[in-house]
C-alpha positions in Angstrom: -27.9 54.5 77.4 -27.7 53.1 73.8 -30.3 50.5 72.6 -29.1 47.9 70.2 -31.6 47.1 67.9 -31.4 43.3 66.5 -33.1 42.9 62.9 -32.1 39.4 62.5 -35.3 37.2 62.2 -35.9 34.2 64.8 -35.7 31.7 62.2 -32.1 32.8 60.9 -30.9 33.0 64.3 -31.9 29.3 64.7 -30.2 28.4 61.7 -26.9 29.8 62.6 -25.1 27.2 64.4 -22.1 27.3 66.6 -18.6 25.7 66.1 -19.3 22.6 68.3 -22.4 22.0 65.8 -20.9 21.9 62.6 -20.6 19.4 60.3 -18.7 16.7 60.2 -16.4 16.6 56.9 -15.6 13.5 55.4 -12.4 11.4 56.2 -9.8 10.9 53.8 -11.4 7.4 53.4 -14.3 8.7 52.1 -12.6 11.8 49.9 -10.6 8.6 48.2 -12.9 6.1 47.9 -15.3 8.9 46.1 -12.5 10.1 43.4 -11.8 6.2 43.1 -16.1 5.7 42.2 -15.4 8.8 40.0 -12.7 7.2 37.5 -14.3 4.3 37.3 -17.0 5.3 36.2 -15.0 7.2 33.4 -13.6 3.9 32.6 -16.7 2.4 32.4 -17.5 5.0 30.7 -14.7 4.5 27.9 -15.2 1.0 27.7 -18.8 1.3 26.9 -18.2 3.3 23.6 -15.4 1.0 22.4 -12.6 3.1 22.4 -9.1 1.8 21.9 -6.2 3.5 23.1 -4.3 5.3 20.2 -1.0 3.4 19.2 2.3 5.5 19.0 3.7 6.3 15.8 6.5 8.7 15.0 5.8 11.8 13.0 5.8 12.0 9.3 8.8 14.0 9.7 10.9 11.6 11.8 9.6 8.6 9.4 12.4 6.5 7.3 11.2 4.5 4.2 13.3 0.8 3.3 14.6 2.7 0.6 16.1 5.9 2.7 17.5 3.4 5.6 19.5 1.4 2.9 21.2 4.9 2.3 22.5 5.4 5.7 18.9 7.6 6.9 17.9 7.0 10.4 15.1 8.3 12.9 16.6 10.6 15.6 14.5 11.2 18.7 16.1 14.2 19.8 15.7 14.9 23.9 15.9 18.6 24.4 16.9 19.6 28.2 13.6 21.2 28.8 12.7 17.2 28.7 10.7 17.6 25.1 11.4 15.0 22.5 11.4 15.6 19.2 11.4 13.3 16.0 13.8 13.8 13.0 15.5 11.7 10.0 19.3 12.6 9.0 21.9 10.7 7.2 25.0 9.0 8.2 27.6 10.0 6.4 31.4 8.9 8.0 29.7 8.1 11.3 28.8 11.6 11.8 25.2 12.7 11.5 24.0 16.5 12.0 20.6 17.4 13.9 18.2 20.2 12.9 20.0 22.7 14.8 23.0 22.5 13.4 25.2 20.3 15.9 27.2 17.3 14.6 27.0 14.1 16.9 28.8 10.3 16.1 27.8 6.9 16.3 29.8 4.0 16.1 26.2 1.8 15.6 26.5 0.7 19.3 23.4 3.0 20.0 21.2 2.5 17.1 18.3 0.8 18.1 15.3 -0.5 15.5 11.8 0.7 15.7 9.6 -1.2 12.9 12.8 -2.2 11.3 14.1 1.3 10.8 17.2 2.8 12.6 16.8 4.6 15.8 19.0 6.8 18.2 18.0 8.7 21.1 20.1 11.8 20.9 19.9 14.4 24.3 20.9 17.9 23.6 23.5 17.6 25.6 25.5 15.2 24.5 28.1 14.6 21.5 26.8 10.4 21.4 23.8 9.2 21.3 22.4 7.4 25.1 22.3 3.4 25.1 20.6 2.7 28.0 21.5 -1.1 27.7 25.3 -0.2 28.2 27.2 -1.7 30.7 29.0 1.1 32.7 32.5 -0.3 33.2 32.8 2.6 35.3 29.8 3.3 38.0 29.2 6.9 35.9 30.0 6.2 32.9 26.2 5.7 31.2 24.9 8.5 33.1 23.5 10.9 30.4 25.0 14.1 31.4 28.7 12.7 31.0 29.7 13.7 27.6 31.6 10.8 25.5 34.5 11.4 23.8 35.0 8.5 21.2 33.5 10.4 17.8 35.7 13.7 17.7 37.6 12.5 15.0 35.0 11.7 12.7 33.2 14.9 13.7 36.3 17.0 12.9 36.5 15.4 9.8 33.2 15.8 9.0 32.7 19.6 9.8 36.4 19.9 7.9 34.6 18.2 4.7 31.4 20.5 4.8 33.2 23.6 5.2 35.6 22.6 1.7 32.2 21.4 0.1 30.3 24.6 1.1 34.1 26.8 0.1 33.5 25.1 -3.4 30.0 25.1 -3.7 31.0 29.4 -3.9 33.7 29.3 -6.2 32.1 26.9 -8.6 29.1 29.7 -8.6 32.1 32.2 -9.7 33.1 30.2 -11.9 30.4 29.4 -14.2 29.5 32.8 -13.9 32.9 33.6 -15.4 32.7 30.7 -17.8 29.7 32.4 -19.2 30.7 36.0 -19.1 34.2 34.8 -21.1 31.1 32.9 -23.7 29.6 36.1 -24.3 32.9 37.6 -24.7 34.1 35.1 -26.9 30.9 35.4 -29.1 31.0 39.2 -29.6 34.6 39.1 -30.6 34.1 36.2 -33.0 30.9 38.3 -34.8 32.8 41.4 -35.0 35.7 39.5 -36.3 33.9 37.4 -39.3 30.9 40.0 -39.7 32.2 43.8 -39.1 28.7 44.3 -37.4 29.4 46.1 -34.4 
């Protein structure tokens, strides 16, 4: 016969307690009203020190002066589809206006909006117009963001049609002046071995 040998003290084995003797954890009152105490004592907290909340401004690179939005600038708050908003400032130019990244949207000046007096679109990603959400859907889904207005595709075309001639000139006008002073030099050689005999 084995003999089990117990090495537990007296006093522990009085302190262990069995399930029917454990405590009691607090309701779901109590939890609340304790994170509730918590925050407002943080707000207490706050107010004590005299801290205002910080005001919203755009940032410097989204910013329009007086000057810039008489020239057609305005702010673009650009909604990304990862839900991130980002703050830029482009130019009208024929109702068209081209984003950071390269992609040509249109406004007809229904969306523009004013922050501060300066001229405002919200732009998503996603979309070829910019989202009023004061429009009046004529049609139940028609100012649902994801639907994809067609009204600027003219001015677009025409736009991206304009930049690519202004970019196709923009190289040849780098030929030419080269060739303009490559015939100079020419020119000037042939003139001083003319007159002068020195070459």
């Amino acid at each position: 016969m084995i003999k089990i040998i117990d090495n537990t003290k007296e006093e522990e084995k009085e302190n262990i307690e069995s399930p029917m003797e454990q405590k009691e954890e607090p309701s779901m009152r109590e939890q609340i009203k304790k994170i509730y105490d918590i925050f407002e004592s943080i707000e207490d907290k706050s107010k004590k020190k005299g801290k205002k909340p910080k005001k919203f401004k755009i940032p410097q690179r989204g910013r329009v002066s007086k000057s810039k939005a008489k020239k057609g600038w305005m702010i673009i708050e650009k909604i990304n589809e990862n839900r991130n908003i980002s703050f830029e400032k482009q130019q009208v130019e024929m109702e068209v206006y081209k984003t950071a990244d390269g992609i040509y949207h249109a406004t007809d000046g229904r969306e523009i909006f004013f922050y501060k007096g300066m001229p405002l679109v919200h732009q998503p990603g996603w979309r070829q117009n910019p989202y009023d959400p004061l429009a009046k859907p004529s049609v139940p889904t028609e100012n649902i963001p994801t639907q994809n207005n067609v009204y600027g595709q003219k001015p677009i075309i025409a736009k991206m049609t304009f930049d690519t001639y202004k970019e196709a000139n923009k190289k040849k006008g780098g030929g030419a002046s080269l060739l303009v002073v490559l015939g100079i030099l020419v020119g000037g050689y042939l003139i001083l071995h003319y007159l002068f005999h020195l070459f």
